[in-house]
GUVODREN-716547 format. One line per 3 residues: number of its first residue (from 1); their letters; for each residue x, y, z of C-alpha. Coordinates in nm, 2 decimals. Layout:
BEGIN
NUM> a> X:Y:Z | ...
END
This chain:
BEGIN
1> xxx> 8.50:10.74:5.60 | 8.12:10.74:5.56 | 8.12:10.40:5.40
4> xxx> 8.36:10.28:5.73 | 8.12:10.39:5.97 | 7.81:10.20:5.74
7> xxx> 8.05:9.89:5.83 | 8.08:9.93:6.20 | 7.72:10.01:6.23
10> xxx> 7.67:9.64:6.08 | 7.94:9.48:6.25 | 8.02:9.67:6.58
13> xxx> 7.66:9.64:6.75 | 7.71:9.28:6.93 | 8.00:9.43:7.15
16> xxx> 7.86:9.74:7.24 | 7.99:9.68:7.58 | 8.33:9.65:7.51
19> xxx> 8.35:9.97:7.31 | 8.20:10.16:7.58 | 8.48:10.00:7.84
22> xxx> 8.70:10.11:7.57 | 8.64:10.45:7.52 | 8.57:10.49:7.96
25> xxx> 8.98:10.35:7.95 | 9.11:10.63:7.61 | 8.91:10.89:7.85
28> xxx> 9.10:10.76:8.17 | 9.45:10.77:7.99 | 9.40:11.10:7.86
31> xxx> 9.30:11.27:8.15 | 9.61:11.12:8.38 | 9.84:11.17:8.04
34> xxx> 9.76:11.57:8.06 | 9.78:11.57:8.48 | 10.11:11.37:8.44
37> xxx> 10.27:11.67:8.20 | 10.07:11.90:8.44 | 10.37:11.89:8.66
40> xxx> 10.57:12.07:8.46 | 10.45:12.39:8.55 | 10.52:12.39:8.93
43> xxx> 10.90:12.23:8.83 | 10.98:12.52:8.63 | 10.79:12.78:8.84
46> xxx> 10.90:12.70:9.15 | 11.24:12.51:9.11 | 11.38:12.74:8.84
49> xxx> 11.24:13.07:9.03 | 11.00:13.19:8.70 | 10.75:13.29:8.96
52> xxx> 10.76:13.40:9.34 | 10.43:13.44:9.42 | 10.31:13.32:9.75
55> xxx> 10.07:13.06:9.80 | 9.84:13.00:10.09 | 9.64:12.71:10.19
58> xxx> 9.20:12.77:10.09 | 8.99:12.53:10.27 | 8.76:12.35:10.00
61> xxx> 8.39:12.49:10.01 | 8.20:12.20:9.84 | 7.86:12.46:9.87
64> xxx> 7.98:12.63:9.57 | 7.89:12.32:9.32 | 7.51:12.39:9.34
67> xxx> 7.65:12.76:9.21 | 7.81:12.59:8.91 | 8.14:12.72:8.97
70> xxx> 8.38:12.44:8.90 | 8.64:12.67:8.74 | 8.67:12.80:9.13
73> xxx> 8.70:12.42:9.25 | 8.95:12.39:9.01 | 9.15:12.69:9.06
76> xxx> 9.16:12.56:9.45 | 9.32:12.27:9.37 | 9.56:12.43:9.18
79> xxx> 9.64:12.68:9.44 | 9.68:12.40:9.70 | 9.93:12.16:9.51
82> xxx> 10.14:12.48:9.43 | 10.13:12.56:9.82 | 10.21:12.19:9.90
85> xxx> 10.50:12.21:9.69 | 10.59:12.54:9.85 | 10.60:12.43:10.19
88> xxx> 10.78:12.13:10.09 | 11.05:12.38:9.95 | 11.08:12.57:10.23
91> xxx> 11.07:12.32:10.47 | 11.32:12.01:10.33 | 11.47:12.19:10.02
94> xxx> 11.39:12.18:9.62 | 11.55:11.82:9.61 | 11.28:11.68:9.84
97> xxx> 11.04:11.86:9.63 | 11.15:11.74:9.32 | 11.14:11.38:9.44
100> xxx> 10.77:11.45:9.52 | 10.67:11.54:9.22 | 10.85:11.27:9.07
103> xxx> 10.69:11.00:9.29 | 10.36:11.18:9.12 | 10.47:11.12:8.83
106> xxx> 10.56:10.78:8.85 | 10.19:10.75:9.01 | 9.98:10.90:8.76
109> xxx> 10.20:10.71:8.46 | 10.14:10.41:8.65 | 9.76:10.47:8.63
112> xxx> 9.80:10.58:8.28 | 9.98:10.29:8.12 | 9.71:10.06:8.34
115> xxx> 9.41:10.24:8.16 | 9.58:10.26:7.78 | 9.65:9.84:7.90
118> xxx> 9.29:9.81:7.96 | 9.17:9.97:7.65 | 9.36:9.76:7.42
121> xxx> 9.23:9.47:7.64 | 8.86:9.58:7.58 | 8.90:9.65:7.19
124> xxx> 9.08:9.26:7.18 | 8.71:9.07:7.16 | 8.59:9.35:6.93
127> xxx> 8.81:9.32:6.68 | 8.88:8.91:6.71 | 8.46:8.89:6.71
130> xxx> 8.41:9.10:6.38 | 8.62:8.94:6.20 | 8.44:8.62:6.32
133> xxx> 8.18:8.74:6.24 | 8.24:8.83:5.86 | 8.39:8.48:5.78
136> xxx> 8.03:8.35:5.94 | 7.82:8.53:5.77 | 8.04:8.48:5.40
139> xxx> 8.00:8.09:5.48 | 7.62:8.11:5.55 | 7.58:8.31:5.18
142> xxx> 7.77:8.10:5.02 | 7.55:7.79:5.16 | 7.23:7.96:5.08
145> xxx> 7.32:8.13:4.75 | 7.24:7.94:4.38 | 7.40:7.77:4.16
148> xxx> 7.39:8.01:3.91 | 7.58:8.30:4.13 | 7.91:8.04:4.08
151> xxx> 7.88:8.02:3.75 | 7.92:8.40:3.72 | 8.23:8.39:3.92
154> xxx> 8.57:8.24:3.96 | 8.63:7.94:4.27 | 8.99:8.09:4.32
157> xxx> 8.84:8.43:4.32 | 8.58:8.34:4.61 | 8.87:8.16:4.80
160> xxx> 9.07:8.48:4.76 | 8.78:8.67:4.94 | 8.74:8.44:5.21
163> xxx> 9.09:8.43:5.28 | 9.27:8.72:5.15 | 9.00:8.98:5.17
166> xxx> 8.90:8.92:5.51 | 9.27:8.90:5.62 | 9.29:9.23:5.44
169> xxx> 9.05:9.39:5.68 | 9.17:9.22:5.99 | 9.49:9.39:5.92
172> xxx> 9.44:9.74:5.84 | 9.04:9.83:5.93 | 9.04:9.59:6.24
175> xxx> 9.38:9.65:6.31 | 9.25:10.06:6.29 | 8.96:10.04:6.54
178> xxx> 9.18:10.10:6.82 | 9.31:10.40:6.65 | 8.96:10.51:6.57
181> xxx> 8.81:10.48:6.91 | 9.15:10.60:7.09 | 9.32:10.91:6.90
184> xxx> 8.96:11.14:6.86 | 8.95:11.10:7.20 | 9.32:11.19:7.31
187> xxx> 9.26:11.48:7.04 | 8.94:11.58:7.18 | 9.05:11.60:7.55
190> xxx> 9.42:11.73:7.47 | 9.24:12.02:7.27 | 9.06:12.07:7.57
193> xxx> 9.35:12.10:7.82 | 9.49:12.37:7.56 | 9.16:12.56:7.57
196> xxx> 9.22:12.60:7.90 | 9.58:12.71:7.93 | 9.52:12.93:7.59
199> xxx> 9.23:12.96:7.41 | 9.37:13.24:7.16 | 9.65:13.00:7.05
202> xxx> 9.44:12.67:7.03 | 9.16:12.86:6.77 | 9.49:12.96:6.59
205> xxx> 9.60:12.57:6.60 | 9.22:12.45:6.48 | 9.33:12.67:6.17
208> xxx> 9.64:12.46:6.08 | 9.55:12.11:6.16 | 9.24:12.07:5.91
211> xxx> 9.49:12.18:5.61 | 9.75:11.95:5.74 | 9.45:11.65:5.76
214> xxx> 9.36:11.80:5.40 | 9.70:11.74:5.26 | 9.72:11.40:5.40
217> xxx> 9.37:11.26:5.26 | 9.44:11.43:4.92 | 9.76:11.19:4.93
220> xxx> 9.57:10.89:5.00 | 9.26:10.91:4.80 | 9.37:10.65:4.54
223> xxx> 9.47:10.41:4.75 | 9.13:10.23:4.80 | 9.12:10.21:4.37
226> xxx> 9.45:10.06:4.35 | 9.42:9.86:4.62 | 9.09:9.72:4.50
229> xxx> 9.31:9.64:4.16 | 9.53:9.47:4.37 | 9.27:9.26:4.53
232> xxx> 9.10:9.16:4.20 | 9.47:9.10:4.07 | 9.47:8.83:4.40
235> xxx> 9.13:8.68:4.33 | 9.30:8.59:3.97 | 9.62:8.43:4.11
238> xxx> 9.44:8.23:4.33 | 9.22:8.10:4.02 | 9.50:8.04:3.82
241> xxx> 9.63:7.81:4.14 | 9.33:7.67:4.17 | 9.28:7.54:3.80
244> xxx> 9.61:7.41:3.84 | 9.61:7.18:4.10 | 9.22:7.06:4.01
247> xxx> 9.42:6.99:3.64 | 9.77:6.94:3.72 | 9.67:6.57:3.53
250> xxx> 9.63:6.72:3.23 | 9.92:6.99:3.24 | 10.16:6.74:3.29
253> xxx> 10.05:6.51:3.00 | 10.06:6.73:2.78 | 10.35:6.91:2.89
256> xxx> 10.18:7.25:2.90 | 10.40:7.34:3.26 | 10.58:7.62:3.02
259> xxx> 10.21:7.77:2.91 | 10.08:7.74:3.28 | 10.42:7.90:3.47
262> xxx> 10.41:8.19:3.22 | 10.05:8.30:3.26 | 10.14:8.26:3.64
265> xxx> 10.43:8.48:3.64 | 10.29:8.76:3.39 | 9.98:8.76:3.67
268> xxx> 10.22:8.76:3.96 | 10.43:9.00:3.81 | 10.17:9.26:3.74
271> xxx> 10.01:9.18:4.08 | 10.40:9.28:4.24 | 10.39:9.62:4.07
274> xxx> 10.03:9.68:4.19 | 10.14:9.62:4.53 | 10.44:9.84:4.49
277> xxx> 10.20:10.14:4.43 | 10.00:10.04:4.75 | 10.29:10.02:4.96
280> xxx> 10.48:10.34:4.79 | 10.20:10.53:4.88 | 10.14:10.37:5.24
283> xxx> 10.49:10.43:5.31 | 10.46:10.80:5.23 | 10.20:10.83:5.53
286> xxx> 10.44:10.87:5.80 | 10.74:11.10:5.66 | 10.45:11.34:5.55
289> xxx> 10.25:11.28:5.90 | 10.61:11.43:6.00 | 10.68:11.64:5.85
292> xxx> 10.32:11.85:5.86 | 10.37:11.80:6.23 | 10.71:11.98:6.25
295> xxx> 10.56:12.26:6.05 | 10.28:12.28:6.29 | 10.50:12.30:6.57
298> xxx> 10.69:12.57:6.44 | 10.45:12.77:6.37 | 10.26:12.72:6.73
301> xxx> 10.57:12.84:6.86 | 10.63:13.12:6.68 | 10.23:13.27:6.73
304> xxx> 10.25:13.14:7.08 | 10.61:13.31:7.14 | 10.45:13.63:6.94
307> xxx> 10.18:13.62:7.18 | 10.39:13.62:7.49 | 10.64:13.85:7.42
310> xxx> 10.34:14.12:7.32 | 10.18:14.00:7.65 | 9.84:13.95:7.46
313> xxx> 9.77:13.65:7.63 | 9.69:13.51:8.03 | 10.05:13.30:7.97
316> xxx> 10.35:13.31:8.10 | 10.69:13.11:7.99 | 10.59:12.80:8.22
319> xxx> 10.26:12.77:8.09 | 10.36:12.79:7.77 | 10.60:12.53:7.79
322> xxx> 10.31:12.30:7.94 | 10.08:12.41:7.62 | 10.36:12.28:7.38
325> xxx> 10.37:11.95:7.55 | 9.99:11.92:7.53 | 10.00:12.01:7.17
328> xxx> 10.32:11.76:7.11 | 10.09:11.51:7.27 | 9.86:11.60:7.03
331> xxx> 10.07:11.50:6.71 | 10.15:11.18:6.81 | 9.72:11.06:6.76
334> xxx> 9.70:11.27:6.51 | 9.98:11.04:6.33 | 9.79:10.78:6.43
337> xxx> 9.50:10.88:6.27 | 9.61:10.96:5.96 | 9.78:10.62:5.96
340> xxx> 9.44:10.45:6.01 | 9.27:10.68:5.74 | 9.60:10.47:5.50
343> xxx> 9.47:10.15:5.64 | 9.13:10.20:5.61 | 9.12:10.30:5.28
346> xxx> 9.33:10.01:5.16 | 9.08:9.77:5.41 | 8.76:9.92:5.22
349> xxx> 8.84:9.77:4.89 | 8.85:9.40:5.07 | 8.57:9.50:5.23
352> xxx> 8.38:9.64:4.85 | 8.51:9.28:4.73 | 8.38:9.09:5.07
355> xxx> 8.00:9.27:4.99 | 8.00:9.10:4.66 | 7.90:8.81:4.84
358> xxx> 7.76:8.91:5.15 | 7.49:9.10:4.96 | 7.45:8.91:4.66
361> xxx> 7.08:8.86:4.62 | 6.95:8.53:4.53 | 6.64:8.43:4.33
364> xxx> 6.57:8.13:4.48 | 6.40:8.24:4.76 | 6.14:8.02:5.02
367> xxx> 5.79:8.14:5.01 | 5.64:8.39:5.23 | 5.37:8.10:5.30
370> xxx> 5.50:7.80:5.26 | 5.27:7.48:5.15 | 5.34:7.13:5.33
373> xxx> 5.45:6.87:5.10 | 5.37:6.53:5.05 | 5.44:6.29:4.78
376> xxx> 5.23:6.06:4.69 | 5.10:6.09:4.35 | 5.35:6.27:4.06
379> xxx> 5.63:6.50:3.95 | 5.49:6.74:3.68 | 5.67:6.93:3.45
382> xxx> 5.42:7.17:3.28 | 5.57:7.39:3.00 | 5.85:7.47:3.14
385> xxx> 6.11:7.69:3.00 | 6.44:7.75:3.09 | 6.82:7.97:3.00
388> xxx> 7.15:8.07:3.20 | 7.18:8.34:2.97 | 7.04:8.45:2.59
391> xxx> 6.94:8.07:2.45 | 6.71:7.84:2.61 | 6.83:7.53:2.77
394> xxx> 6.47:7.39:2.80 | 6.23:7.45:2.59 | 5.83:7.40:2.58
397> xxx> 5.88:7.06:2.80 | 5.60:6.85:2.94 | 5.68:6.56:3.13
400> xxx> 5.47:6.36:3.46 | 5.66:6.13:3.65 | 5.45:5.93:3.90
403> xxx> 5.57:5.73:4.19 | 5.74:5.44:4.19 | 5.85:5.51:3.81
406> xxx> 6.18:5.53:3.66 | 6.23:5.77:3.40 | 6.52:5.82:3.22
409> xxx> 6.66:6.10:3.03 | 6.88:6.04:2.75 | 7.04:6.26:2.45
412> xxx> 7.34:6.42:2.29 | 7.55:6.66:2.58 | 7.41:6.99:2.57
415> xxx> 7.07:6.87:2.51 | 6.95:6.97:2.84 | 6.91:6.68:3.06
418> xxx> 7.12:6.79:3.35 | 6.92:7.10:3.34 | 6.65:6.93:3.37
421> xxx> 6.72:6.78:3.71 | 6.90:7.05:3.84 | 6.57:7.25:3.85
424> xxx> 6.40:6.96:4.00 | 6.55:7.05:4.36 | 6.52:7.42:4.31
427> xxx> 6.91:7.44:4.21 | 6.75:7.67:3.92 | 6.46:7.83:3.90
430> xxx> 6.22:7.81:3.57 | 6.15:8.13:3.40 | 5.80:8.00:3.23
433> xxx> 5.57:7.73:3.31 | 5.58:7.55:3.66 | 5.71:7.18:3.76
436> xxx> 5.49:7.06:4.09 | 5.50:6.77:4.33 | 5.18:6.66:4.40
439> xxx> 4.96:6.95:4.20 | 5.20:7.19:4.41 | 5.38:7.44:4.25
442> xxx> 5.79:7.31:4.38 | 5.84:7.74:4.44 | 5.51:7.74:4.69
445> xxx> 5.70:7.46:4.91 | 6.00:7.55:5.13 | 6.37:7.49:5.00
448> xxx> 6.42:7.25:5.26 | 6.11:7.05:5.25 | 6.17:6.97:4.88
451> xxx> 6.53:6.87:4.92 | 6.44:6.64:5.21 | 6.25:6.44:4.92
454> xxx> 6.55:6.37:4.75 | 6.88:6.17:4.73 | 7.12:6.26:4.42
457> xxx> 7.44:6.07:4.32 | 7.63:6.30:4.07 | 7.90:6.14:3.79
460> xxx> 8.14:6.28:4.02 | 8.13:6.16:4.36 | 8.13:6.43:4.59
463> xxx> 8.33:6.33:4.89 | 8.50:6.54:5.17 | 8.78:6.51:5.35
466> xxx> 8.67:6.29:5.64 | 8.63:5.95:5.78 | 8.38:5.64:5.54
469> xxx> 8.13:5.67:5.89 | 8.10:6.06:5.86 | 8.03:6.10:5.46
472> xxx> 7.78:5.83:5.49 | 7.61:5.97:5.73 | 7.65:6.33:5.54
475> xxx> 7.33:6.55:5.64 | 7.16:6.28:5.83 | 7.11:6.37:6.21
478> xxx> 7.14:6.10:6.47 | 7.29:5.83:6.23 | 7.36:5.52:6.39
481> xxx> 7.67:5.28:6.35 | 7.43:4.95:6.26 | 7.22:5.20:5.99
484> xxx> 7.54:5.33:5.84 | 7.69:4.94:5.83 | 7.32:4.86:5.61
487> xxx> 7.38:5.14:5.41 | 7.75:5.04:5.36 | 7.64:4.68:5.28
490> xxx> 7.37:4.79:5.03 | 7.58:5.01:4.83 | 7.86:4.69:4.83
493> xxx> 8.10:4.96:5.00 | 8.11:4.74:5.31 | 8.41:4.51:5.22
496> xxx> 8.66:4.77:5.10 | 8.57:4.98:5.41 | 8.64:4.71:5.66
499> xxx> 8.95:4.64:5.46 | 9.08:4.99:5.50 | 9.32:5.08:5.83
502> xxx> 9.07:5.20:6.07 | 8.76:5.09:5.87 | 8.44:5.32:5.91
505> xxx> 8.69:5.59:6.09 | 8.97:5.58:5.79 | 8.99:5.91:5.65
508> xxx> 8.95:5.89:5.29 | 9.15:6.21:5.20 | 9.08:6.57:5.02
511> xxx> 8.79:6.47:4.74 | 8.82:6.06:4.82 | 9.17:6.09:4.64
514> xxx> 9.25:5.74:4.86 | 9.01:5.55:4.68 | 8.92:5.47:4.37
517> xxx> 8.63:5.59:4.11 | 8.41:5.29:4.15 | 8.48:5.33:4.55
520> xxx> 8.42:5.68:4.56 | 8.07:5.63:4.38 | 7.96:5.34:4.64
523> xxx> 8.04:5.58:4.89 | 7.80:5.84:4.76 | 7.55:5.55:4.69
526> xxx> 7.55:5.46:5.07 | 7.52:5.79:5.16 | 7.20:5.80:4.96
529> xxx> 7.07:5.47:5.07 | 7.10:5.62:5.43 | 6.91:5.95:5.37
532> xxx> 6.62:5.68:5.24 | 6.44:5.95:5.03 | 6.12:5.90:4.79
535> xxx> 6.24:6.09:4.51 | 6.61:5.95:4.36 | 6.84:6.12:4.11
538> xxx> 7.08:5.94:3.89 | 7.30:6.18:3.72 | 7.52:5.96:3.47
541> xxx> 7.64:5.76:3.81 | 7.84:5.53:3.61 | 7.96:5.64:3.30
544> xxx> 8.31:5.71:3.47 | 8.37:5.38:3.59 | 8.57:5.10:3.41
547> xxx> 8.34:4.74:3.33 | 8.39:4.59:3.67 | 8.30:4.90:3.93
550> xxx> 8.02:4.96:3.67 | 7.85:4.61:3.76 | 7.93:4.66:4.13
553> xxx> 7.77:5.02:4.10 | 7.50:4.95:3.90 | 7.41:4.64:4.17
556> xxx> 7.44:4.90:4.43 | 7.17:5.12:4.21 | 6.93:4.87:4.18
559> xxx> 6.94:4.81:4.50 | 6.88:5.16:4.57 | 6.63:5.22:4.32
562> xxx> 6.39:4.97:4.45 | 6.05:5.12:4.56 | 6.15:5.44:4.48
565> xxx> 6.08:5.73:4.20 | 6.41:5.77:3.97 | 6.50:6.03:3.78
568> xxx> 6.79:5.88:3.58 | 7.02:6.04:3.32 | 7.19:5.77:3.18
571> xxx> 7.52:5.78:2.90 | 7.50:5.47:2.89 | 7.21:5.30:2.71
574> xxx> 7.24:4.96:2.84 | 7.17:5.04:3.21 | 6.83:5.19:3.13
577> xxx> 6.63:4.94:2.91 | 6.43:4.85:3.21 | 6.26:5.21:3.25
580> xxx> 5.92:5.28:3.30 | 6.02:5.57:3.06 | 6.28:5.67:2.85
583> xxx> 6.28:6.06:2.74 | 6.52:6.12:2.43 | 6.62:6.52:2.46
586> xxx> 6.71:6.75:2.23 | 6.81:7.09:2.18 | 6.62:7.11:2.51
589> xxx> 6.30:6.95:2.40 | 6.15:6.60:2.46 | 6.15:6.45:2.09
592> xxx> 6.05:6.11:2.23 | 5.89:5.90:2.52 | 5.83:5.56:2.58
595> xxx> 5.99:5.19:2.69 | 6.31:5.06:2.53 | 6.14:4.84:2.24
598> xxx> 5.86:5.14:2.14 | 6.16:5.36:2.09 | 6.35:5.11:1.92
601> xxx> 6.04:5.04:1.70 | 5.99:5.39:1.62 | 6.33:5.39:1.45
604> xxx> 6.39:5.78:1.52 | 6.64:5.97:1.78 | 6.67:5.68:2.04
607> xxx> 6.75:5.39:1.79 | 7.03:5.62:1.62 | 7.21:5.62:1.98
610> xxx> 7.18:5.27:2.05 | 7.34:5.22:1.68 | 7.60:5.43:1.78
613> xxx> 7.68:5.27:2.12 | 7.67:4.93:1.95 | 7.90:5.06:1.66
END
């Protein structure tokens, strides 16, 4: 429970003022619930003859309150509804009295079904709000964490937290908050009312009700483990689902739907019996919540008979009678509560699993004082070293790009060249050595500033699920139809657009799956040409593409590239003889640097790949 309350400290605070309209409404239901059952007492005293004592009317003396005697206040009203009820006996008969106090009745349930209404309608925006407010704050970390904190983890696994997780916790700790901010109060004020009738019999039932809330949190302490398995268990189906459609391609060709549907089924299968535990013991909550509470009652009335009959108490039969309602009011929250303590423990594991995220720490961080950036002169790498794990990616690498140059980076896979760029934009931090912009260390300037500088087109165009006009115009404010139309023309994405259904408002699906590879890439090549940065990245843009989209693309390049510093990593030998500099990598060094014909002459790493391409 102490880890619940650390959540609704973080979560709760923005609707402060509909908890406290909340709890004013549990108060206001409680109170008319216990003067509701109050009634009772004169029905059986009077109607039923348990007492004959006469009543007379006492004129309320409000000068007592600055005496602080309110019991005396109270025990005037109580003397005066009995002697209204009296007079209404003697006067029209116990019929007319009994259709008095059930017009009170009707009254006071009225008003308490109004305030219970109001309190579920107060807790409505809490709950809606924090759960809101969870799947904000997941998408803003997930924006702002690093690359390398998705390597670490699984996509369907995050999914499964987004969704599933948080879904989780809408249903049972969400779902309890109403429970949690309702039943202590109903328990706190019903305990009250029996203090007053009895306070002999209500320490006696303070004894029983911490051993029956004992036996019911010993039954439940497992559930938060296994439902934690159970959500892990999730995280792993949704993977598996999500591998499979991103590679359904490839299962199909080569027939591995056997080897797919049986992992599936053995993780579903053991994901069933986990949930079976969960629910098992979920389901055991209430027949036990029952059963303790028949015990208590019982026993209350045994010690509270015990005490009557012995006369060792201020009681008599009617009051009694009113004190086992109270306490059988009692039971029902209690229920509750223990049913919310089930819930919550199962919602705590989503919420463990949710965390993972929420208060993952990244490295990348902006500078406490950031330095403007301008570029005008060079990108530097200076010694820089590099590793996602034991082995270094980069080593020991030196490299200055100035502006207006295009450098290309060329070598076996694995050699390190994507790496290279990926630190570029702060995707990556170095771990030795420094690469600046301008004499500026890139991790004294903000995130921001140094991805403004910069316009990257990946081998895989990254595309959303959206209209040609809005993925163009992705991450550039105020863009206008006539800019986006240049862009589209540069790129040679213009005709295919206009030939689409809507043109510049045709949705082009989930990835770009309308269009084809050398479409999708002009796409991304417009949207570069739009952002207009200094500072261009080429990461193997067209080895994917068949002969034809290559030209188109590679026109579309060139047109980009002009007047601008490119950072190209190129599969491809032929499109990069016309570099200002050609870097061969490998094993995550620079081995060689220079034009096309001084690497050719040199005969060494770069002349053996352009054999091998010709071959």
């Amino acid at each position: 429970m102490k880890d619940f309350f650390h959540v609704l400290q973080r979560f709760i605070p923005p609707y402060k003022k509909y908890l406290g309209l909340n709890i004013g409404m549990n108060i206001l239901s409680a109170v008319l619930n216990l003067l509701s059952f109050a009634l009772i007492i004169p029905i059986l005293r009077m109607l039923f003859k348990i007492s004959t004592t006469d009543y007379s009317y006492i004129p309320f003396d409000f000068h007592f309150l600055s005496r602080d005697s309110w019991s005396n206040l109270l025990d005037t009203c109580i003397n005066n509804f009995y002697w209204y009820i009296a007079q209404i006996i003697e006067t029209q008969g116990a019929a007319q009295a009994l259709f008095v106090l059930g017009v009170f009745f009707i009254l006071t349930t009225v008003l308490r079904i109004t305030a219970m209404y109001f309190s579920f309608y107060f807790m409505i925006p809490i709950r809606t709000g924090v759960v809101r407010d969870i799947r904000n704050q997941i998408n803003t970390k997930i924006l702002s964490l690093p690359m390398a904190f998705f390597s670490e983890e699984r996509k369907g696994d995050i999914l499964a937290r987004i969704s599933g997780d948080v879904n989780e916790i809408e249903a049972s700790i969400m779902n309890s908050l109403d429970m949690l901010f309702k039943n202590p109060i109903l328990i706190l004020i019903y305990l009250l009312g029996m203090f007053i009738v009895s306070w002999q019999l209500t320490i006696f039932v303070l004894v029983i009700l911490p051993v029956a809330g004992y036996l019911m949190g010993w039954v439940g302490k497992s559930l938060k483990k296994t439902s934690a398995l159970g959500q892990q268990q999730w995280g792993h189906l949704m993977s598996q689902i999500e591998e499979t459609l991103s590679g359904l391609r490839i299962i199909q060709a080569f027939n591995a739907e056997k080897k797919i549907s049986e992992r599936f089924y053995k993780g579903n299968e053991a994901f069933r019996r986990t949930m079976n535990r969960i629910f098992r013991r979920q389901q055991l909550a209430h027949p036990m919540s029952e059963l303790l509470g028949t015990i208590a009652i019982t026993i209350v009335l045994w010690y509270g008979g015990y005490l009557i009959i012995n006369d060792q108490t201020g009681m008599n039969g009617a009051s009694f009678i009113y004190y086992l309602s109270i306490f059988y009011l009692l039971i029902s929250p209690a229920k509750e509560l223990s049913k919310s303590f089930y819930s919550i423990q199962k919602g705590m594991a989503s919420i463990d699993r949710v965390d993972k995220i929420l208060k993952a720490e990244s490295n990348i961080k902006d500078p406490a004082r950031p330095v403007p950036v301008t570029f005008n002169e060079a990108i530097a790498y200076r010694n820089v070293w590099f590793r996602y794990r034991e082995k270094w990616v980069i080593q020991d690498v030196h490299l200055e790009i100035g502006k207006g140059q295009t450098v290309a980076l060329v070598g076996q896979s694995g050699s390190g060249k994507s790496t290279m760029v990926d630190l570029l934009p702060r995707f990556y931090d170095v771990q030795q050595g420094k690469i600046t912009i301008d004499g500026v260390d890139i991790r004294d300037i903000r995130i921001h500033d140094i991805r403004r500088l910069m316009g990257i087109v990946n081998q895989e165009a990254i595309l959303f699920n959206d209209t040609f006009f809005n993925n163009i115009a992705f991450g550039v404010e105020q863009a206008t139809q006539e800019k986006v139309i240049e862009a589209a023309r540069i790129a040679n994405a213009y005709e295919f657009i206009m030939a689409s259904e809507n043109g510049f408002e045709t949705s082009i699906g989930d990835r770009g799956c309308k269009l084809s590879g050398g479409q999708r890439q002009r796409i991304s090549i417009a949207r570069a040409v739009l952002k207009n940065p200094p500072i261009l990245i080429l990461d193997e843009a067209t080895s994917a593409l068949d002969t034809e989209s290559e030209r188109l693309v590679q026109d579309a390049l060139e047109q980009l590239m002009k007047n601008r510093t490119t950072i190209v990593i190129a599969h491809r030998l032929s499109t990069i003889k016309n570099a200002d500099l050609i870097c061969v990598m490998h094993e995550g060094r620079i081995v060689e640097c220079g034009t096309h014909q001084e690497l050719l002459a040199l005969s060494g790493y770069y002349s053996k790949l352009c054999d091998m391409q010709a071959f």
